[in-house]
N, C-alpha and C positions, 0 to 999 in steps of 0.2 A: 574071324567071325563071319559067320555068313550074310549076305550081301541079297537084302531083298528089294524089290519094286514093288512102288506103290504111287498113287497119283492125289494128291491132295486135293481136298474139298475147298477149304473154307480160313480165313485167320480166327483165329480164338484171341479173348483178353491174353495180353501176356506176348501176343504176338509170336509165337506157335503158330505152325497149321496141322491141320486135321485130316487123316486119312485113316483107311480102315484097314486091319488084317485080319480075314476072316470073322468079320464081324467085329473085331476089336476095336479100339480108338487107341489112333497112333498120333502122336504130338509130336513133332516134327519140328524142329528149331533151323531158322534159316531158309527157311521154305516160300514160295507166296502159293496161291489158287489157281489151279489148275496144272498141276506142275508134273510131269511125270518124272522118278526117283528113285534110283537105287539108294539104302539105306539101311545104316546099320544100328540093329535096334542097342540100347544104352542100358537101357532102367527097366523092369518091367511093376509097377506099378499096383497091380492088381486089375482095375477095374480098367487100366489103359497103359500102351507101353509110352516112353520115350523114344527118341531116334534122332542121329546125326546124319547129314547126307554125306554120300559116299561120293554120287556123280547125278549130273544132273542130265537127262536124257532127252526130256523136252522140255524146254524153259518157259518160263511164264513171258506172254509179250511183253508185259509191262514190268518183264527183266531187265534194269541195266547195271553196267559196272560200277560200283561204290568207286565213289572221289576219294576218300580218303586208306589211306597207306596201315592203317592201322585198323582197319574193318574186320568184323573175325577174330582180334587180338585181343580188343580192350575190353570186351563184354558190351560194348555204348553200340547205338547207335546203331540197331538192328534193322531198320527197315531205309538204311540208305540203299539197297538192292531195287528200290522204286522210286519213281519222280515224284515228287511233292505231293501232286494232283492224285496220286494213284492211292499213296500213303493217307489221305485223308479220306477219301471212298473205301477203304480199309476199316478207319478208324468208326467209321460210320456206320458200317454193318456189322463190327463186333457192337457197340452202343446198342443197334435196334435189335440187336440176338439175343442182347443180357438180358434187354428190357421185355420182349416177348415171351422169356426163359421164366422169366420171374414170372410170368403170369397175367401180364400187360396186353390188351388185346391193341391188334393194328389200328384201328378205327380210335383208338384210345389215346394214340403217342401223337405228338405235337408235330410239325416238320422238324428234320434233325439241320439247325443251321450250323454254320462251323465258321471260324475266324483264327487269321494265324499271322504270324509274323514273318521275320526271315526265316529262310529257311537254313541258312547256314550262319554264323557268328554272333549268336545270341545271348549262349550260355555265358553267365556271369560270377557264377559260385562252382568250386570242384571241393570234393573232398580227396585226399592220398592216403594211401597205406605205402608207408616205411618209404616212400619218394616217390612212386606208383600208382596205377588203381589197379583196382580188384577185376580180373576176371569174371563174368559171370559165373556164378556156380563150381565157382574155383577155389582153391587161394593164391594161386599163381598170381605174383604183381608182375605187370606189363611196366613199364617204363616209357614216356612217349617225349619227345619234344616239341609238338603242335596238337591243337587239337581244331578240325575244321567247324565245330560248334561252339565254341570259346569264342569269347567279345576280342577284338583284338589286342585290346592291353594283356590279356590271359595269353594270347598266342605268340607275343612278345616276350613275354617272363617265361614263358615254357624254355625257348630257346637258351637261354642262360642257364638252363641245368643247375637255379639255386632251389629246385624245393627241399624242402624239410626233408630229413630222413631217417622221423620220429614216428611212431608207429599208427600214428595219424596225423594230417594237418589238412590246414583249408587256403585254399585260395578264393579272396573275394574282388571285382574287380567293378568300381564306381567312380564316375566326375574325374575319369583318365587315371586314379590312383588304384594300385595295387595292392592288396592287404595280405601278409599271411602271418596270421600269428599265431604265437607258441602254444604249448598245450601247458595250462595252468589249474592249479585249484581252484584259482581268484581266491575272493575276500568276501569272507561272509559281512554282509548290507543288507536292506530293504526289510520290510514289516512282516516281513514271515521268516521262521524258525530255519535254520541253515541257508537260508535264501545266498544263493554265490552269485558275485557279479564282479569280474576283473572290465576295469572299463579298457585295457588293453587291446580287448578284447571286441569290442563294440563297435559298429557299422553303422556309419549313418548314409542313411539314401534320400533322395528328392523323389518322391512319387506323386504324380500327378499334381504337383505344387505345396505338398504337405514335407515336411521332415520326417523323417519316423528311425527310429535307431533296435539293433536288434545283435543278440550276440549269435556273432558267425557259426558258433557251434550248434546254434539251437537253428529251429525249422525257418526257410525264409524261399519266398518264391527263386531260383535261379535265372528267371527271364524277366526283367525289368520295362519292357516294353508291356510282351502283352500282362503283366501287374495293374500298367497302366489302362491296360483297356479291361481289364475284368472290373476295374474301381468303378470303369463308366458302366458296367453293365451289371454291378451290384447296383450301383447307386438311381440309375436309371427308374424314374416313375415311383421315388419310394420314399416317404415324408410320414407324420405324425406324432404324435407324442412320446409312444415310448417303445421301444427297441432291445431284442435280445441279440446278442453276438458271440452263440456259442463253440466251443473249440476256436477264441478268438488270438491267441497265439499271443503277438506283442502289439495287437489292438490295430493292425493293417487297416479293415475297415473301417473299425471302429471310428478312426479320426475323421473319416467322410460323414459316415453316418450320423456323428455330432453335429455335422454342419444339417442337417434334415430333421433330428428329433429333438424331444426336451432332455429326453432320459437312454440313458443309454446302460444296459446291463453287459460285462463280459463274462465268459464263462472258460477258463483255460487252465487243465488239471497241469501246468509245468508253470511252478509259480515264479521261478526267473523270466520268464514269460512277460508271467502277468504285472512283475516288477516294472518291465520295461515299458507295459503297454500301458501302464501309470504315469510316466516317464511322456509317453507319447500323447497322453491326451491333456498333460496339464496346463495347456493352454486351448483347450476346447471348451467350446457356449454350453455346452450341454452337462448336466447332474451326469456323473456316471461313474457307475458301484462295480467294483471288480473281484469275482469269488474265485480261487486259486483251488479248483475243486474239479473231478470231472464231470463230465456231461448227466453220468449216472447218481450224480450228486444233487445236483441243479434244483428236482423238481421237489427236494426236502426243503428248499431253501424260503422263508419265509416270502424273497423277492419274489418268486414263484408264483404266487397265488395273484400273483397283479395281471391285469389284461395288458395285451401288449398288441400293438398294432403290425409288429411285424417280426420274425425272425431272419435272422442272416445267419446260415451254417455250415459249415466248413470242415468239414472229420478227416481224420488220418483214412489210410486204408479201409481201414474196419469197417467202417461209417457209423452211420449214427447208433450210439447206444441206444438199445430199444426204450429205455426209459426216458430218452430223449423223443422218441420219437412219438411213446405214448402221452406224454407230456405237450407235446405240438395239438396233438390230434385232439387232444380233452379239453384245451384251453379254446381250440377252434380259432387261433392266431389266424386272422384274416389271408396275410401273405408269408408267404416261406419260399426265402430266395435260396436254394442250395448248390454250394458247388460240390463236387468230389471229383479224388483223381481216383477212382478205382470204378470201371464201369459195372462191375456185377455186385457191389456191396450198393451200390446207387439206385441198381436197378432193384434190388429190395426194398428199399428206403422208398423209392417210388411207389410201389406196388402197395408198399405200407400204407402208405400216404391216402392213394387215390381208393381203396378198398376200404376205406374211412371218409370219406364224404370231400376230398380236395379233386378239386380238376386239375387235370398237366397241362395248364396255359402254355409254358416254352421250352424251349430243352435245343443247348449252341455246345459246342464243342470248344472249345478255347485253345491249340494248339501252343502250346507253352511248348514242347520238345519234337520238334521236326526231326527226320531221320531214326526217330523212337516210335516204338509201338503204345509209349505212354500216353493215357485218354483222359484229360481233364474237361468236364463238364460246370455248364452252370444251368440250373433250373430254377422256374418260379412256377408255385402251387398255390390255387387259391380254393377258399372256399365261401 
């Protein structure tokens, strides 16, 4: 196939870079800015190609060689090709791109601050396929026995070559023990209909001096550090009566949250979830009502029509259902603390926001996965 040059612009969400072919947009995986490139286009798209690099002809300064042996293999850990510092000035200018994209003027966005932890042996949860992980974009399973983002007890059990080699499993790894357990139905429990809960299966962690337990299969931060610092910067300057926590998973916040409000509402359409984050708060001071319902559900919900002094919001990819977010904007919730990992669904939610009478008091970057293009934000909206 034939072998083109092109010189890259700019990183895109997704961590991709950006170059042109006559006029085109070419998404370039493996690239940084400024980069000149022979490349062989992959995909063509329609409205843009894809492209894998063939050779790299002038390298970016802020080029260096990935540490890790498995770089390019595993699908992880795309932007170990840059130093830490470099990666987060990255992560920075895809954020204020999405956000200006959306229709956010410059004058209008907050300083972008950023906080991060290690930069290597962080990771504390891995999922496998068949003893492996997935290749990006593949299905080819890599096979590895280290991994330089893994907590050390994870980099430890690597080496013994026992994972599972079931067509999924997890490894979870807290307080020096190492968890991987099987893939089970469980046992139907808890006040909702089919509700599965194998306590096999169950992870309990110390966060921030709280307990909180949550099943390894369902959603759970993989960096238990900065967890602990987003807690202090959810919880930071935020008090009153009463409180929504929606897409609140197994009540994470929630249990902070109680120690600041009277009333605490959660809102998390996976009602194993919301089973556990019952589980988690049953020794908290605070009233607090849990609907096993999604976000798009929420504003039918009697509890609904109550004032609430604050929200605290959390969405998958997506971001917020809009009914969530016209729901924020009507009630006119004083403060609205939101995180998202997905910078251009946030940068809508934003735009939503502030074109509806809230100002973008702050907007931090939360570096949960160094050597990834992954972009977790926290913001607070007031109006």
């Amino acid at each position: 196939m034939e072998l083109i040059t092109l010189k890259t612009e700019k990183m895109l969400a997704g961590g991709d870079c950006l170059a042109k072919l006559d006029g085109k947009s070419v998404f370039v995986r493996g690239a940084l800015p400024e980069e000149t490139l022979k490349v062989r286009i992959t995909a063509d798209k329609g409205d843009f190609f894809t492209a894998e690099i063939a050779e790299i002809i002038e390298p970016s300064k802020e080029r260096i060689t990935p540490p890790c042996p498995f770089y390019g293999v595993c699908g992880g850990c795309n932007l170990q090709i840059a130093s830490i510092d470099y990666q987060r000035k990255l992560k920075t200018g895809i954020l204020q791109d999405a956000l200006l994209r959306a229709g956010l003027s410059q004058s209008g966005l907050p300083e972008i601050k950023i906080s991060g932890g290690q930069e290597f042996g962080y990771r504390n949860r891995f999922q496998f396929h068949n003893g492996g992980l997935k290749r990006k974009s593949a299905n080819e399973i890599v096979y590895i026995d280290d991994c330089l983002v893994a907590v050390p007890e994870i980099r430890e059990y690597l080496k013994t070559n026992r994972i599972n080699t079931e067509q999924r499993s997890h490894l979870f790894a807290a307080n020096g023990i190492v968890m991987q357990p099987k893939e089970s139905d469980g046992k139907k429990s808890g006040r909702f209909a089919g509700m599965r809960i194998n306590e096999e299966n169950i992870c309990t962690v110390n966060v921030a001096g709280k307990v909180i337990q949550f099943d390894v299969h369902g959603f759970f931060q993989s960096n238990l550090g900065m967890l602990e610092t987003t807690v202090r910067k959810i919880t930071e300057n935020l008090g009153g009566f009463r409180v929504a926590d929606i897409y609140a998973g197994v009540g994470t916040f929630s249990v902070f949250l109680a120690d600041l409000f009277k009333e605490v509402y959660l809102v998390e359409h996976n009602r194993e979830a919301i089973v556990l984050a019952e589980r988690n708060l049953a020794n908290s001071k605070a009233k607090h009502e849990s609907y096993g319902i999604s976000g798009a559900k929420w504003p039918e919900m009697q509890a609904a029509n109550l004032d609430f002094d604050a929200v605290v919001i959390d969405p998958p990819r997506s971001g917020m259902e809009k009914a969530v977010r016209n729901w924020i904007i009507s009630k006119k919730v004083p403060v609205v603390r939101a995180l998202s990992c997905d910078p251009v669904t946030f940068a809508r939610d934003a735009a939503d926001l502030c074109r509806n009478g809230y100002t973008f008091e702050s907007l931090e970057i939360l570096d949960f996965y160094p050597q990834t293009s992954h972009i977790e934000t926290i913001a607070t909206f007031l109006i």
